[in-house]
MDAnalysis code that builds the backbone (N, CA, C; Angstrom):
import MDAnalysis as mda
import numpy as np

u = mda.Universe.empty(717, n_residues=239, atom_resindex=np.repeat(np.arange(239), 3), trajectory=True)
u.add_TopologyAttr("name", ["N", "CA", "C"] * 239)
u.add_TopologyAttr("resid", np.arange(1, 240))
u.add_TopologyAttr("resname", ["UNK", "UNK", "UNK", "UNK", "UNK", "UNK", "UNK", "UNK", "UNK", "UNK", "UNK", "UNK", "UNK", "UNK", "UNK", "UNK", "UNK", "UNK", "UNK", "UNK", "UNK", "UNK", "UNK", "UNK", "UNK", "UNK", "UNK", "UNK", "UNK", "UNK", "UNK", "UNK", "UNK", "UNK", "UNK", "UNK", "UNK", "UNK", "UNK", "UNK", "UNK", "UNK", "UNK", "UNK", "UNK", "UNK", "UNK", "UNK", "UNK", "UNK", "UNK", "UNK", "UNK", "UNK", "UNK", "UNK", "UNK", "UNK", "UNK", "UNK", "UNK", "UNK", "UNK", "UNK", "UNK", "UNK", "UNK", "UNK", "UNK", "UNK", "UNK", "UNK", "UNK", "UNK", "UNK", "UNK", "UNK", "UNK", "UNK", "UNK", "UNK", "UNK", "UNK", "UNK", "UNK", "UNK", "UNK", "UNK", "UNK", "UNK", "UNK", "UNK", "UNK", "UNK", "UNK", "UNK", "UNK", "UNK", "UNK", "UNK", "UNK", "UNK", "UNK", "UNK", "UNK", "UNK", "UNK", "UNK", "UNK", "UNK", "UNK", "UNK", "UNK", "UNK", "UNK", "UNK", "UNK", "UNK", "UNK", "UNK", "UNK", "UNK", "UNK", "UNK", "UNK", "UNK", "UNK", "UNK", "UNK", "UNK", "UNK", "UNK", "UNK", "UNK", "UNK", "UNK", "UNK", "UNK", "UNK", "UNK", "UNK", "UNK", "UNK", "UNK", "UNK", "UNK", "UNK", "UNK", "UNK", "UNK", "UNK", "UNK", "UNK", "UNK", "UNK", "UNK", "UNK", "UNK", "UNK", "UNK", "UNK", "UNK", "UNK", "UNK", "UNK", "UNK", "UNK", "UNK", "UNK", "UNK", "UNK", "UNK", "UNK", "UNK", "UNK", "UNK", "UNK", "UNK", "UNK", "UNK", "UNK", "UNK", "UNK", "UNK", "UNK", "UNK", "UNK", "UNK", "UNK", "UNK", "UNK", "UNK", "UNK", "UNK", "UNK", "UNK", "UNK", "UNK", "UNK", "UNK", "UNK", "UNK", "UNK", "UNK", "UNK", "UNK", "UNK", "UNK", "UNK", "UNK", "UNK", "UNK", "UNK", "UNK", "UNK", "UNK", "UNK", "UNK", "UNK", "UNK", "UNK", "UNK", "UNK", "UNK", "UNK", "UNK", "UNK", "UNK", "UNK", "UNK", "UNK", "UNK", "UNK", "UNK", "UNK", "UNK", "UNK", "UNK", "UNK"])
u.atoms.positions = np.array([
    [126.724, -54.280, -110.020],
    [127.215, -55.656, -109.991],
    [128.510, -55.754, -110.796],
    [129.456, -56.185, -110.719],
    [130.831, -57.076, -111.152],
    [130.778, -58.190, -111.466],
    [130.873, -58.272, -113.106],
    [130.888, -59.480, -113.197],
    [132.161, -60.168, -114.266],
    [132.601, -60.847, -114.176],
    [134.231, -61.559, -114.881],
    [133.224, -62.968, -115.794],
    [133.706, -62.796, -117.098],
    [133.266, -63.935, -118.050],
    [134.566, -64.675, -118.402],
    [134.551, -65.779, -118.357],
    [135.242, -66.759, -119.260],
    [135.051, -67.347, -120.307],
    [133.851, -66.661, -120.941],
    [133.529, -67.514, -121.719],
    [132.889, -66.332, -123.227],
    [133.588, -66.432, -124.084],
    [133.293, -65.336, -125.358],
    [132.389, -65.350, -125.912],
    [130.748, -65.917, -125.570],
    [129.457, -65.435, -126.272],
    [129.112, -64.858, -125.038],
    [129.953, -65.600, -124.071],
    [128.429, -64.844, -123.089],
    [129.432, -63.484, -122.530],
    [130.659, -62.977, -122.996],
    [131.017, -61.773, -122.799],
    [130.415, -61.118, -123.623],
    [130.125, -61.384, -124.656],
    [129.336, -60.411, -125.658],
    [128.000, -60.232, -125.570],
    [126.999, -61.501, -124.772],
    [126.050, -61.323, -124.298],
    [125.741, -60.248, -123.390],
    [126.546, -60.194, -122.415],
    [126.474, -59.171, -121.195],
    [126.733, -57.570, -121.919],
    [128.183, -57.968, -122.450],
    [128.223, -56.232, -122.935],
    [126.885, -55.967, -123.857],
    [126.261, -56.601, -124.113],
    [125.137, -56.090, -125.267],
    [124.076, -55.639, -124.911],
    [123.983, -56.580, -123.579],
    [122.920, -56.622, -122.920],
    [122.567, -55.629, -121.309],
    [123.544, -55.627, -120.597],
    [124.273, -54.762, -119.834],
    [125.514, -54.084, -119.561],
    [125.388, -53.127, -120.432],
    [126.942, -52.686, -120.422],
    [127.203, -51.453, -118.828],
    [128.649, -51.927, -118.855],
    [129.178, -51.738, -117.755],
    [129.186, -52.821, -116.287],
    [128.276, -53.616, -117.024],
    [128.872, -55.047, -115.623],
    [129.649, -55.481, -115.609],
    [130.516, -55.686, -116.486],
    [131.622, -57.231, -116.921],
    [133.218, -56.267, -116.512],
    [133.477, -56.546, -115.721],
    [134.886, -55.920, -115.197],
    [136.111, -56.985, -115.439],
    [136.043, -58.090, -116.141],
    [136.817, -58.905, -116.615],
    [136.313, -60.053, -117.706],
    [137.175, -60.266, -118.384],
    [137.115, -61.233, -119.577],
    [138.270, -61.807, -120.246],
    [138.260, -62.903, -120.792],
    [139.419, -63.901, -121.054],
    [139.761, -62.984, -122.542],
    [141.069, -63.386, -122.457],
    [141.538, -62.810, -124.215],
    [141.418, -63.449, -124.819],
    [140.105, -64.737, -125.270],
    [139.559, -64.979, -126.425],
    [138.387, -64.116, -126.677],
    [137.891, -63.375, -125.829],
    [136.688, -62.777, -125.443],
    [137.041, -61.412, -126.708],
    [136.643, -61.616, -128.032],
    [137.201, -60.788, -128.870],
    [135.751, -59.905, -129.397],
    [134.653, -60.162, -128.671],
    [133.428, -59.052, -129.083],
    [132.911, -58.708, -127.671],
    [132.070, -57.260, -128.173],
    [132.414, -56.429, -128.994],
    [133.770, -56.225, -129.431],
    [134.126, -56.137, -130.357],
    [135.641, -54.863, -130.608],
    [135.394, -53.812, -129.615],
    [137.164, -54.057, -128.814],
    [137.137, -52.828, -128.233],
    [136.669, -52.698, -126.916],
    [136.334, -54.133, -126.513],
    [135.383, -54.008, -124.843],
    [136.618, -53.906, -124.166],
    [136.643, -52.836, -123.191],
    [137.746, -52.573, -122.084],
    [137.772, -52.872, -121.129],
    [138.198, -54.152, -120.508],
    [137.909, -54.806, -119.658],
    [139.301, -55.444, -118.877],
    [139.432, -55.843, -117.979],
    [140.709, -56.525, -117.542],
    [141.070, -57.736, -118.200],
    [142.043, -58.140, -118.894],
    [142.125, -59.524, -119.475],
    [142.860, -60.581, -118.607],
    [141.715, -61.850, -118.073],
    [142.312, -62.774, -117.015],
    [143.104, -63.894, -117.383],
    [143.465, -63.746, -118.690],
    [144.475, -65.075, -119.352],
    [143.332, -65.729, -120.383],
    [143.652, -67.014, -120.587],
    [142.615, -67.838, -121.380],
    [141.592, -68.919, -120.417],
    [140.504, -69.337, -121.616],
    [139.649, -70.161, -121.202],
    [140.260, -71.270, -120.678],
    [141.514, -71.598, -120.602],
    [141.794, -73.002, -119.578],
    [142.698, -72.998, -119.274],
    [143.186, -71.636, -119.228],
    [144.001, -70.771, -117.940],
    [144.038, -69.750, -117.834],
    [142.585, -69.458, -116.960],
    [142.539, -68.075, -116.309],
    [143.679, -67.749, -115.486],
    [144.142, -66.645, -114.980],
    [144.791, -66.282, -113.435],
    [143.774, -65.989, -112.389],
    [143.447, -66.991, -111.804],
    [142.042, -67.331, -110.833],
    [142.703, -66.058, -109.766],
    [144.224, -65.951, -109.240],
    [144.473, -64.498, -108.206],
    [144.131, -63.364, -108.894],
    [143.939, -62.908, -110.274],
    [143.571, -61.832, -110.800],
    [142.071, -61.976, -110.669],
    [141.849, -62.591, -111.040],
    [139.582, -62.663, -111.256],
    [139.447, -62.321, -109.349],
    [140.282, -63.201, -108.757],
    [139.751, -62.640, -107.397],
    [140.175, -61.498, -106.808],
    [141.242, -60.675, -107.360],
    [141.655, -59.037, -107.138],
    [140.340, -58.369, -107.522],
    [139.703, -58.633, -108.748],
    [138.778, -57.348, -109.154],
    [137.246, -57.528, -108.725],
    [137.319, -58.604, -107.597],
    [136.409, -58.470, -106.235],
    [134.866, -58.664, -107.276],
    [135.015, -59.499, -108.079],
    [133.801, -60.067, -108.388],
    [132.313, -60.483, -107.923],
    [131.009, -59.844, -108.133],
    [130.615, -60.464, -107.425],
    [129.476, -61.870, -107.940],
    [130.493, -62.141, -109.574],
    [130.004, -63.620, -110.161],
    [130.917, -63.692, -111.363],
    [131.433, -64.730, -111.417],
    [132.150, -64.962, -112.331],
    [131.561, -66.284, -113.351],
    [130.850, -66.029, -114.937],
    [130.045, -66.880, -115.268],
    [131.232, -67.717, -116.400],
    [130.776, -68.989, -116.245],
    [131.851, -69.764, -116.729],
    [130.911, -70.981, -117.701],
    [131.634, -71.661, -118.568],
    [130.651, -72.982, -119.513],
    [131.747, -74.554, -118.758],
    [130.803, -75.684, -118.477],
    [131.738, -76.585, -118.309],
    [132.190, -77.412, -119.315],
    [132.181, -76.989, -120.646],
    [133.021, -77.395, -121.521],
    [134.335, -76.443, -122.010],
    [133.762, -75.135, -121.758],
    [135.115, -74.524, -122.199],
    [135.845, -74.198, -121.093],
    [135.640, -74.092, -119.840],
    [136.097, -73.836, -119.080],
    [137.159, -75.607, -117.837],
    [137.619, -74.964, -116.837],
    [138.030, -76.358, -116.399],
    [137.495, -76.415, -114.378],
    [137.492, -77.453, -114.206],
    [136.684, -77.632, -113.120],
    [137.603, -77.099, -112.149],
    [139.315, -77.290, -112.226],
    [139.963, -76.685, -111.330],
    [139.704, -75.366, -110.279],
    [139.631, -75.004, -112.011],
    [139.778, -73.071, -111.780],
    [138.667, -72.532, -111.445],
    [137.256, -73.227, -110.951],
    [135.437, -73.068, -110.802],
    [136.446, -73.438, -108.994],
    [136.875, -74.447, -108.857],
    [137.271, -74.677, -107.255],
    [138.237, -74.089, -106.866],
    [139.022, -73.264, -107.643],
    [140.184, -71.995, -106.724],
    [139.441, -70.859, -106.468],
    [138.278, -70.947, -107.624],
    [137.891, -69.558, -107.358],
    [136.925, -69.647, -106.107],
    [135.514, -70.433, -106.226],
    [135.015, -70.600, -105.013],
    [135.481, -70.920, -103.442],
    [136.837, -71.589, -103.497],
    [137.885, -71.264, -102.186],
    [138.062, -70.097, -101.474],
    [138.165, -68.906, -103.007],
    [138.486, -67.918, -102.810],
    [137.262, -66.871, -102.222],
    [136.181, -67.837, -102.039],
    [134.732, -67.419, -101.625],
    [134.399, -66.236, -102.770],
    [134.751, -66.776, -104.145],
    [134.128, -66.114, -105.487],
    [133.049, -66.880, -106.118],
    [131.994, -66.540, -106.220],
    [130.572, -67.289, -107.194],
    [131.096, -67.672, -108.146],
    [130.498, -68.972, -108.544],
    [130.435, -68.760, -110.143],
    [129.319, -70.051, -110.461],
    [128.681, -69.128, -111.610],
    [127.549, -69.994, -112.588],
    [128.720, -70.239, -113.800],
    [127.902, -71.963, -113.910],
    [128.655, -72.797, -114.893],
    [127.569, -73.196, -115.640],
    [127.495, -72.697, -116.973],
    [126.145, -72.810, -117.695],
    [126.686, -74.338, -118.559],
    [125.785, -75.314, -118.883],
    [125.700, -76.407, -120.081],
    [124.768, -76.071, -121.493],
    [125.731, -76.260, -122.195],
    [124.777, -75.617, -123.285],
    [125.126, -76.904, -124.180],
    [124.196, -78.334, -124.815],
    [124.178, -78.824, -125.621],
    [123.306, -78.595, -127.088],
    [122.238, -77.501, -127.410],
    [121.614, -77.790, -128.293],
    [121.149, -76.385, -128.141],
    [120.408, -76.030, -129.322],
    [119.814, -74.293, -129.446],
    [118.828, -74.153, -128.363],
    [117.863, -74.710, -127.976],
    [116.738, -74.274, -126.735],
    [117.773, -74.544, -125.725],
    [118.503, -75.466, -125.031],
    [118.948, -75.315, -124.069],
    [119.674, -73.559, -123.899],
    [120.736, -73.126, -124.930],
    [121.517, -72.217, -125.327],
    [120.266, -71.026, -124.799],
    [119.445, -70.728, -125.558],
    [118.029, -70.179, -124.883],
    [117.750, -69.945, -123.257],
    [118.081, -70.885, -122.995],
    [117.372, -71.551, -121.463],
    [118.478, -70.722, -120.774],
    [119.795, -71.192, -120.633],
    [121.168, -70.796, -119.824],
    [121.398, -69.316, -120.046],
    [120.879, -68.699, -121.499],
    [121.004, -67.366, -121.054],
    [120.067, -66.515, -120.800],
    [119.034, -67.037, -120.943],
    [118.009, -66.443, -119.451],
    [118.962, -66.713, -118.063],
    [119.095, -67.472, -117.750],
    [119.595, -67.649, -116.782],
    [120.877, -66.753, -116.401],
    [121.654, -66.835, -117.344],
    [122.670, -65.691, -116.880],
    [122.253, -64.369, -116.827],
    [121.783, -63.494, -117.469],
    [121.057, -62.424, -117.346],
    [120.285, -62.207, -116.266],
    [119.514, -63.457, -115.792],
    [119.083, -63.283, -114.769],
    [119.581, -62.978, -113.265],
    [120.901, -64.084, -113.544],
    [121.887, -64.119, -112.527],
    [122.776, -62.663, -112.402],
    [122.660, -62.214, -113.256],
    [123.888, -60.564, -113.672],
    [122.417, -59.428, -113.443],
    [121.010, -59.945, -112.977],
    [120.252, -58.926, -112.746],
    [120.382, -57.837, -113.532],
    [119.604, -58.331, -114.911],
    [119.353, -57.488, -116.184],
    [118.065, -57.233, -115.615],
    [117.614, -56.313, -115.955],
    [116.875, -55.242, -115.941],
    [115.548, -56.122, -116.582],
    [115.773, -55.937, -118.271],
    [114.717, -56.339, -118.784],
    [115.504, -57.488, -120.002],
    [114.579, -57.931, -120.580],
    [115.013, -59.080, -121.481],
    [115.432, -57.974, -123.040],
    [116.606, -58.450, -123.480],
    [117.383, -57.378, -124.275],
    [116.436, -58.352, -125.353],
    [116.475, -56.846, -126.185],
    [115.466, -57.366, -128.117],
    [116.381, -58.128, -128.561],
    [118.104, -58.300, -128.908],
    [118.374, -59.281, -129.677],
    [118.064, -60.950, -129.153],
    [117.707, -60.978, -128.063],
    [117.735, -62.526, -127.632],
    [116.070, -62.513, -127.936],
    [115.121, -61.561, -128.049],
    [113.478, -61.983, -129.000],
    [114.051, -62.005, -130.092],
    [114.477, -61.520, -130.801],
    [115.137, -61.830, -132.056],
    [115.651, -63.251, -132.594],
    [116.806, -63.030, -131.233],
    [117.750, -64.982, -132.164],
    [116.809, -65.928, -131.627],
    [115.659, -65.598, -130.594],
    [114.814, -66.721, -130.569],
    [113.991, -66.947, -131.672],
    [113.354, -65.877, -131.846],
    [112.146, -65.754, -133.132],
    [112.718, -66.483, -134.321],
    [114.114, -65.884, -134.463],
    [114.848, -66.401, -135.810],
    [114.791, -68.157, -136.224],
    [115.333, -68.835, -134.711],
    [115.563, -70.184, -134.544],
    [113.802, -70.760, -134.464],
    [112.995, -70.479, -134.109],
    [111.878, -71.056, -133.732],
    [111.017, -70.562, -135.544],
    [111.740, -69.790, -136.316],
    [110.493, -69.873, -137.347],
    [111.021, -70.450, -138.415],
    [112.736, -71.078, -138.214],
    [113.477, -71.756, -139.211],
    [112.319, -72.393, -140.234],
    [111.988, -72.863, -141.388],
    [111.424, -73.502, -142.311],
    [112.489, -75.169, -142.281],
    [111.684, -76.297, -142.206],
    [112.136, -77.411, -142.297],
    [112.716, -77.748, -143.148],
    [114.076, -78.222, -143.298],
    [114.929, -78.227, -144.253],
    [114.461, -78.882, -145.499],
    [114.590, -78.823, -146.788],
    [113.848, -79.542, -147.772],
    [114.719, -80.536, -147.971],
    [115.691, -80.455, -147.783],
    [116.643, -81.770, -148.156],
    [117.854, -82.007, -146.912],
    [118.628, -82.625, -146.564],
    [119.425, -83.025, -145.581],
    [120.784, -83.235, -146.430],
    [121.602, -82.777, -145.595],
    [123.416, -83.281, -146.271],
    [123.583, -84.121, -145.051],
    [125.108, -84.545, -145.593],
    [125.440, -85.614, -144.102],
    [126.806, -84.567, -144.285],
    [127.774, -84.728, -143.492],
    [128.989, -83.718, -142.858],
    [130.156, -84.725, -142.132],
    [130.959, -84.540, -142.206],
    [132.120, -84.565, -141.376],
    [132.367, -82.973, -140.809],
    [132.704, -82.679, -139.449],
    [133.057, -81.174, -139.062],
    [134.326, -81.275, -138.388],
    [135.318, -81.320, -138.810],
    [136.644, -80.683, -137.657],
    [136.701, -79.966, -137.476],
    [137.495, -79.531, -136.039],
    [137.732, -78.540, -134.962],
    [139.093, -78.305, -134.670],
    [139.575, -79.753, -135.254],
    [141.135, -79.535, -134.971],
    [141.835, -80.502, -136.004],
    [143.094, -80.157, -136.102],
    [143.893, -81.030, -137.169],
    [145.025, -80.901, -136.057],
    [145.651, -82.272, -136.506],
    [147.642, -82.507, -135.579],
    [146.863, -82.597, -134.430],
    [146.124, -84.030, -133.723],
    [145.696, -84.631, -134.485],
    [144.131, -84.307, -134.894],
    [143.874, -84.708, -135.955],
    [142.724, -84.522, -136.360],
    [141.250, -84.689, -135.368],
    [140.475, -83.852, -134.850],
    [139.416, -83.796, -134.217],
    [138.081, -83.439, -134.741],
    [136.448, -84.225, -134.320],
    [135.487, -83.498, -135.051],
    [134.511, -83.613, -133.970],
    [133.725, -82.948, -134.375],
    [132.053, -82.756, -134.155],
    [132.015, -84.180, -133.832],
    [131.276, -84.603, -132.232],
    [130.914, -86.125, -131.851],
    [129.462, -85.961, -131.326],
    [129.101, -86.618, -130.862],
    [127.836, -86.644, -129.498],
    [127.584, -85.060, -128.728],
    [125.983, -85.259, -128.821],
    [125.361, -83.697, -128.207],
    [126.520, -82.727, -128.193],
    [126.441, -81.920, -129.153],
    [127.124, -80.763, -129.367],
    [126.390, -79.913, -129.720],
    [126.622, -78.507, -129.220],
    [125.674, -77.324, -129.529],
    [125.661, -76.913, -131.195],
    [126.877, -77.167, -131.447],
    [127.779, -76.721, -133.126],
    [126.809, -77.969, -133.913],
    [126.863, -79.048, -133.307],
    [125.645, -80.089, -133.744],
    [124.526, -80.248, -134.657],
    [123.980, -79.437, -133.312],
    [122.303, -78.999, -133.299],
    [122.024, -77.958, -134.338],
    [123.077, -77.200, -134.295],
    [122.640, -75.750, -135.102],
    [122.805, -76.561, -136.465],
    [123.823, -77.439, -137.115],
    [124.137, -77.645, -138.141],
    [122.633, -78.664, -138.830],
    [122.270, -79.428, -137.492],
    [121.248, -80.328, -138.097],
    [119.799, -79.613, -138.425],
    [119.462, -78.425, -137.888],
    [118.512, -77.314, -137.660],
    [118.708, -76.602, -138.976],
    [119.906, -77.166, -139.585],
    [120.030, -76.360, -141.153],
    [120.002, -76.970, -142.178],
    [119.790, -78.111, -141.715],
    [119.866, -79.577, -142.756],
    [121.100, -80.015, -142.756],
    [121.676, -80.425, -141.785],
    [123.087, -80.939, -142.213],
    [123.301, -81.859, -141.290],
    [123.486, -83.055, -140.961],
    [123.493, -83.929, -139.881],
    [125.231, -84.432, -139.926],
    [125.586, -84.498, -138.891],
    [127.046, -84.384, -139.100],
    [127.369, -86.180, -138.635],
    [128.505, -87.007, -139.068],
    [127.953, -88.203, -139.570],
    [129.084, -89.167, -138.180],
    [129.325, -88.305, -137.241],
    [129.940, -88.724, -135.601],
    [128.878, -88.518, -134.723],
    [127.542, -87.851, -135.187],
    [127.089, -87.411, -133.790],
    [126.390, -88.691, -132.932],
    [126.612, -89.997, -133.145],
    [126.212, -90.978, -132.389],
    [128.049, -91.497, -131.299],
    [129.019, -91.039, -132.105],
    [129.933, -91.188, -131.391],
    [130.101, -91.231, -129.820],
    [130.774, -92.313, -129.202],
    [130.737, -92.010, -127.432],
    [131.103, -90.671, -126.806],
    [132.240, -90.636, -128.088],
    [132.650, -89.483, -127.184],
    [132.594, -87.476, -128.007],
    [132.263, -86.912, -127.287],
    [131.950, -85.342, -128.004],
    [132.684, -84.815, -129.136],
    [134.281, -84.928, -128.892],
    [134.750, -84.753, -129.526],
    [135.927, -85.696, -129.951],
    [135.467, -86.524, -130.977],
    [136.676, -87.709, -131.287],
    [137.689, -87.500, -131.952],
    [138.948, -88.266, -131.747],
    [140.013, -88.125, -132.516],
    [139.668, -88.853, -133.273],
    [139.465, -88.815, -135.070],
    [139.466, -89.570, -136.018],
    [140.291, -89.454, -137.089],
    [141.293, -90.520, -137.475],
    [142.572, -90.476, -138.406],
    [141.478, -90.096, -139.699],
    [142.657, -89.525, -140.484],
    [142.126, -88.784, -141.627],
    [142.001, -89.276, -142.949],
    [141.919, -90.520, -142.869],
    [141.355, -91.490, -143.894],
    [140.128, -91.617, -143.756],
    [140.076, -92.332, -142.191],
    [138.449, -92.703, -141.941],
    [137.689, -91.484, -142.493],
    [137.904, -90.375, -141.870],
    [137.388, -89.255, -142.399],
    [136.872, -88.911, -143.783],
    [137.460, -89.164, -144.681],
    [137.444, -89.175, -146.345],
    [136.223, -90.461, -146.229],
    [136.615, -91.460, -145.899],
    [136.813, -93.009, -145.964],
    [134.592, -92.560, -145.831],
    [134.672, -91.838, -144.962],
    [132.747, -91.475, -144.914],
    [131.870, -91.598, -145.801],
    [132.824, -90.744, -146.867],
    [132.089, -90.239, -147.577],
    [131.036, -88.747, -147.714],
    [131.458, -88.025, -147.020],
    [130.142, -87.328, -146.619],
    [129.687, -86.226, -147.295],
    [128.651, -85.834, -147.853],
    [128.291, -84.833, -149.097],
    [129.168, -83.843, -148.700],
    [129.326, -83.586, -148.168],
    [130.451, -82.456, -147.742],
    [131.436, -82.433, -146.497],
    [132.044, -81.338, -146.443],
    [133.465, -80.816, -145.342],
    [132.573, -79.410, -144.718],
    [132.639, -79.798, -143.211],
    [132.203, -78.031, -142.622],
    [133.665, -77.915, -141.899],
    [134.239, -76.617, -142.352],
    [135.455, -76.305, -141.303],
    [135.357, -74.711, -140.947],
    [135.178, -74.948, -139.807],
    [134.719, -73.871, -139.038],
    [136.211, -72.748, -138.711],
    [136.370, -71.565, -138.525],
    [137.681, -70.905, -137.897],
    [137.815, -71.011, -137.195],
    [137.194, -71.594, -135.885],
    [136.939, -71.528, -134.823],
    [137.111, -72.669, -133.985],
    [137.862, -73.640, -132.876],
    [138.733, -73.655, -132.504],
    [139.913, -73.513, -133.362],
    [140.390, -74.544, -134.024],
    [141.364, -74.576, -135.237],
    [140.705, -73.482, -136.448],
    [142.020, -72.498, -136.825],
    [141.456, -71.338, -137.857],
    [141.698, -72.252, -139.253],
    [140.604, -72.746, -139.578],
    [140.608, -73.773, -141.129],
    [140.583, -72.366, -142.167],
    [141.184, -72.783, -143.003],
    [141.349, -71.154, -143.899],
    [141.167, -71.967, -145.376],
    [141.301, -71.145, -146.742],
    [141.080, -72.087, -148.056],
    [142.695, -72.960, -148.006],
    [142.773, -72.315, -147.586],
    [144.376, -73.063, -147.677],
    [145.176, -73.859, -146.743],
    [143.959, -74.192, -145.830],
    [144.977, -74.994, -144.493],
    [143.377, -75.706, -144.212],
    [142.545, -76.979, -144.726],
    [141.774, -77.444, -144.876],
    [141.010, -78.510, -145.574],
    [140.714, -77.376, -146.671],
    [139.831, -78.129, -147.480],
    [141.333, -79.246, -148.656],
    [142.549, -78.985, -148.544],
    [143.390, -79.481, -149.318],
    [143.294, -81.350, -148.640],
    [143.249, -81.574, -147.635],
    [143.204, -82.276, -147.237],
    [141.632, -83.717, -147.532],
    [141.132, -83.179, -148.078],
    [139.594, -83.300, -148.750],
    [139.194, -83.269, -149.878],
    [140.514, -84.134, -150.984],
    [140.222, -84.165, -152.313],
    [138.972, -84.309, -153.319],
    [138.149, -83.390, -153.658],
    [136.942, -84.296, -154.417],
    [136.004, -83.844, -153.677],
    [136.307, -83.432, -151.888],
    [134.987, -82.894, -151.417],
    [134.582, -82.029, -150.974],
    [133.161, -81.324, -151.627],
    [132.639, -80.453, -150.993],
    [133.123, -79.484, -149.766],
    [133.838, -78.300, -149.173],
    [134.258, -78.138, -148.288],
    [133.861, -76.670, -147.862],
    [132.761, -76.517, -146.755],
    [132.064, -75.088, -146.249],
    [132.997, -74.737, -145.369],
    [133.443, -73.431, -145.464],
    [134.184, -72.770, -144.547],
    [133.229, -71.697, -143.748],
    [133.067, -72.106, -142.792],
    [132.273, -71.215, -141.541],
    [133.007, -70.220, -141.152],
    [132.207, -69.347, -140.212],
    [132.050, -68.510, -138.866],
    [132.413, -69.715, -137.794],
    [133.183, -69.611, -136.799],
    [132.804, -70.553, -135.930],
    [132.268, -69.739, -134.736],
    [132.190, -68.541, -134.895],
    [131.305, -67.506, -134.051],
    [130.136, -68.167, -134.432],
    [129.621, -67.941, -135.526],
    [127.810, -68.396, -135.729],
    [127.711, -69.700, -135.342],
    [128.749, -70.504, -135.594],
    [128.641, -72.146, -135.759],
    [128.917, -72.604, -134.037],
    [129.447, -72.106, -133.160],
    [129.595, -72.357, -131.881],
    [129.180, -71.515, -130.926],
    [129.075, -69.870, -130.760],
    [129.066, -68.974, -130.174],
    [127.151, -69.110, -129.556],
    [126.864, -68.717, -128.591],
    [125.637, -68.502, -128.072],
    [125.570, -67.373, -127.281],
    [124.626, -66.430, -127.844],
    [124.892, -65.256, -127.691],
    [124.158, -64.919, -129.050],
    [124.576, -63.313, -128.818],
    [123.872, -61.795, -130.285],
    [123.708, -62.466, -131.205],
    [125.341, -63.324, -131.783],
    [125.427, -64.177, -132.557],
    [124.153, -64.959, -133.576],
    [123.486, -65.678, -132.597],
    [122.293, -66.393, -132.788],
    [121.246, -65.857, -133.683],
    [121.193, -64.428, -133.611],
    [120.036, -63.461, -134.482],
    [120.226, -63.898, -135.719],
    [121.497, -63.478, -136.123],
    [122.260, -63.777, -137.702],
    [122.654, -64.971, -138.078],
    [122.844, -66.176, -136.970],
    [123.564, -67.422, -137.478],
    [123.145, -68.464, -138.668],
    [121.562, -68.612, -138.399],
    [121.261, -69.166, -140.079],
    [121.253, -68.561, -141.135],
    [121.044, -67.172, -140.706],
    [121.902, -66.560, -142.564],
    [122.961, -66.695, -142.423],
    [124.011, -66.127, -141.741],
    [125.478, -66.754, -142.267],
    [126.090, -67.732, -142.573],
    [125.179, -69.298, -141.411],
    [125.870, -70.419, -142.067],
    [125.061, -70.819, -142.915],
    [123.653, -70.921, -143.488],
    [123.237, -71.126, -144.514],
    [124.076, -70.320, -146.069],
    [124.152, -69.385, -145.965],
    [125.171, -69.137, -147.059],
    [126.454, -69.885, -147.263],
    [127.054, -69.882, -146.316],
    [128.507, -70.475, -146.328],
    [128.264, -71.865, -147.108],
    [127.538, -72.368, -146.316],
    [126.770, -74.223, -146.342],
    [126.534, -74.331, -148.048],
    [125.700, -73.500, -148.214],
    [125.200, -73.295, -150.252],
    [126.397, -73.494, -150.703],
    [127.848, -72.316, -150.557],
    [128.690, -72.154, -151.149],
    [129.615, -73.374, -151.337],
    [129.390, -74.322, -150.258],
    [130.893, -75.480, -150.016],
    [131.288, -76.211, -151.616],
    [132.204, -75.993, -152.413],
    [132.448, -76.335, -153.160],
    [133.679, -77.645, -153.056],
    [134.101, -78.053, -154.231],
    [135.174, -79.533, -153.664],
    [136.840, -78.506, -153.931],
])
């Protein structure tokens, strides 16, 4: 089977899980290190004539990171493609059964008994933080309504203080932001690379966790390790 990912957990899913299917992947698609694969541009601009040169026979895509265009050039092009939704950790579960299934894996790979076991024996948080999370700055963007990055954060005790927001990901000026209050700052590397120095400055006085945004967004291997890594990070957020 041939299969082209657009989408960077679930390229790392496949290579982990079946290696030698994935004959293309986007150049955000940065795990494993080292996967040799054709690179089809980015997540919201593939080169849909390249994915259909290397005669695919599924190209698996997310309809948030991906764009609806490039799902209808390619199927024109009489190319498949599964478009997985992933809002919350069991769904995340659910869709990659499903892809595996769809890429006709063999057998169910040990790290996905693993990041399940991991998520299903979590211990109930003893105490709760509240959060502000940006994703982006210029202009400022965060964590809104059903988000996968969400779920994982509230699954760790951390309830992030937009997630009733209309919309997923809101633009919110950067007062209001402060203006919260919120026991802490999560800034993830991941869309926007938040670093100690391009972040938390902006967040006088508060608390500010610098993530993985692999653990904090990624679904996939990822998942095995993600509450130890962001639970550490989370402990550490200092002002």
């Amino acid at each position: 089977m041939r299969v082209v990912s657009l989408v960077p957990s679930l390229t790392e899913t496949l290579a982990r899980s079946t290696p030698g299917v994935l004959v293309g992947a986007t150049d955000w698609c940065t795990h494993p290190p080292g996967l040799d694969v054709v690179r089809v541009g980015g997540t919201k601009n593939p080169r849909t004539d390249l994915i259909v040169s290397l005669a695919p026979d599924l190209v698996i895509a997310n309809e948030e990171e991906n764009r609806e265009p490039d799902f209808a050039a390619l199927r024109a092009a009489g190319v498949a493609v599964l478009v997985t939704e992933i809002r919350d950790v069991p769904q995340a579960f659910r869709e990659l059964a499903r892809v595996l299934d769809a890429c006709q894996v063999a057998s169910r790979p040990r790290w996905l008994d693993e990041a399940e076991d991991t998520w299903s024996s979590l211990p109930r948080p003893e105490t709760r933080r509240t959060a502000v999370v940006p994703v982006w700055r210029r202009p400022w963007m965060v964590l809104g309504r059903d988000t996968f990055a969400g779920d994982v954060l509230a699954r760790l005790g951390v309830g992030h203080l937009h997630a009733a927001h209309p919309d997923r990901y809101p633009r919110i000026p950067l007062d209001e932001l402060r203006a919260c209050a919120p026991d802490l700052v999560v800034l993830p590397d991941e869309p926007y690379r938040f670093t100690p120095d391009d972040g938390p400055e902006a967040f006088p006085g508060l608390p500010c966790a610098l993530v993985s945004g692999r653990h904090l967004t990624w679904y996939g291997p990822s998942l095995a390790e993600a509450p130890l890594v962001l639970g550490r990070a989370l402990r550490a957020a200092r002002p």
